[in-house]
Backbone as JSON, one array per atom type, in Angstrom:
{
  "sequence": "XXXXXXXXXXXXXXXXXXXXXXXXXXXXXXXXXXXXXXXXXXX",
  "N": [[-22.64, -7.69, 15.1], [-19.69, -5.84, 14.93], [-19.44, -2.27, 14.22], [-17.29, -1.74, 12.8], [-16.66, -4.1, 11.4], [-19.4, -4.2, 10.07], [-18.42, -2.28, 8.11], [-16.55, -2.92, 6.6], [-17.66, -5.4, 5.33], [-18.98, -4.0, 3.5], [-18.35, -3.77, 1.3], [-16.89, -5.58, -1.58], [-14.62, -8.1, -1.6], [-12.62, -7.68, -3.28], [-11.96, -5.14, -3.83], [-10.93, -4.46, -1.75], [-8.78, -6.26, -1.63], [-7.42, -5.03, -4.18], [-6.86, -2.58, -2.93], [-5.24, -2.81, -0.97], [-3.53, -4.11, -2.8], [-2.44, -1.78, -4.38], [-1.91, 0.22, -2.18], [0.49, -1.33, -1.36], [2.37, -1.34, -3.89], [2.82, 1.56, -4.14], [4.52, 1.93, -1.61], [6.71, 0.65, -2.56], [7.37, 1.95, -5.1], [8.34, 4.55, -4.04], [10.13, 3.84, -1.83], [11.87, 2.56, -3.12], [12.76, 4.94, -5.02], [13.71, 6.39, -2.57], [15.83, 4.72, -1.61], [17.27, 4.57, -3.93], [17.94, 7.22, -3.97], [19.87, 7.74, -1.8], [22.14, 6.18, -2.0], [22.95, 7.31, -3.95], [24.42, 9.58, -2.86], [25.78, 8.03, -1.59], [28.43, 7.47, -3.39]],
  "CA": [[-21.49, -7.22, 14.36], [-19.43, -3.94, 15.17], [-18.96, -1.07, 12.97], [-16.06, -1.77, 11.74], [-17.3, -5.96, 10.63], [-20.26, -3.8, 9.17], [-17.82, -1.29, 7.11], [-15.84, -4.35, 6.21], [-18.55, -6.3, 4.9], [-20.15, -3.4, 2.46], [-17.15, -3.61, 0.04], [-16.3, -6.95, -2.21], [-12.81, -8.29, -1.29], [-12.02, -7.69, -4.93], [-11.74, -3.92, -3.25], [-9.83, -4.48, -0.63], [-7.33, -6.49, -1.92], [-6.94, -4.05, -5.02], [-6.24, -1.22, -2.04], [-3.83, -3.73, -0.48], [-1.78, -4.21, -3.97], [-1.86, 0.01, -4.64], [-0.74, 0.59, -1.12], [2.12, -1.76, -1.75], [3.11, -0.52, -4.82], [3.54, 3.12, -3.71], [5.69, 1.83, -0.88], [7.77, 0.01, -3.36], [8.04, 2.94, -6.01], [8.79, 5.56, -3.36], [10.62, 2.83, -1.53], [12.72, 2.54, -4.2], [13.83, 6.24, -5.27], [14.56, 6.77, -1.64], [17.71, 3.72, -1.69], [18.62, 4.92, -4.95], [19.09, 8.79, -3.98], [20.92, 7.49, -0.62], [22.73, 5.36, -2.91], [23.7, 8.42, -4.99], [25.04, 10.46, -2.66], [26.76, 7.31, -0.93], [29.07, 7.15, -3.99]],
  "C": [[-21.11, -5.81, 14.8], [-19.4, -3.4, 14.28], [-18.06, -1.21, 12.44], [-16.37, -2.87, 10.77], [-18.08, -4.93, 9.84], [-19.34, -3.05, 7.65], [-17.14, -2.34, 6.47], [-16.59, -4.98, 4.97], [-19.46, -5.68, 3.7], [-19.44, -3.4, 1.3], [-16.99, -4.91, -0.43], [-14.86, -7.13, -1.72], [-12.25, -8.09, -2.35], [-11.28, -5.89, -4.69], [-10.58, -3.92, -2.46], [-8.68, -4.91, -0.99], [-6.82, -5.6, -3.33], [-6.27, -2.76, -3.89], [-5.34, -1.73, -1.74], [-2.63, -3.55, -1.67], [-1.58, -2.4, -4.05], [-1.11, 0.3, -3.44], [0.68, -0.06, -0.84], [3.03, -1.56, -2.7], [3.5, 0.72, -4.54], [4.33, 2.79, -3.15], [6.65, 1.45, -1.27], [8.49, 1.45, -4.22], [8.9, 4.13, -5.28], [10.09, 4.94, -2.9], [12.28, 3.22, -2.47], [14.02, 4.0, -4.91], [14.12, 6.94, -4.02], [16.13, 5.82, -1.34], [18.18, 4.27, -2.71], [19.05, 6.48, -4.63], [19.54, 8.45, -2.67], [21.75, 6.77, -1.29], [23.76, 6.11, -3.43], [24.72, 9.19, -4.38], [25.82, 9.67, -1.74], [28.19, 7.18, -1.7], [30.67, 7.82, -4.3]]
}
């Protein structure tokens, strides 16, 4: 196994995919109040 499989493998997937949903939520919330202030000043 490489180092990375090892680093992989010391965490539950219950981890990982919790990091997965937070890092998609930020990109959404941020995401989000960047269309609406381009939005704003499109008007």
């Amino acid at each position: 196994m490489s180092r990375i499989t090892t680093t992989f493998a010391k965490y539950p997937r219950t981890f990982w995919v919790a990091n997965t949903i937070e890092l998609l939520e930020r990109w959404a919330w941020y995401g989000f109040f960047m269309i609406f202030s381009i939005s704003l000043f499109h008007l």
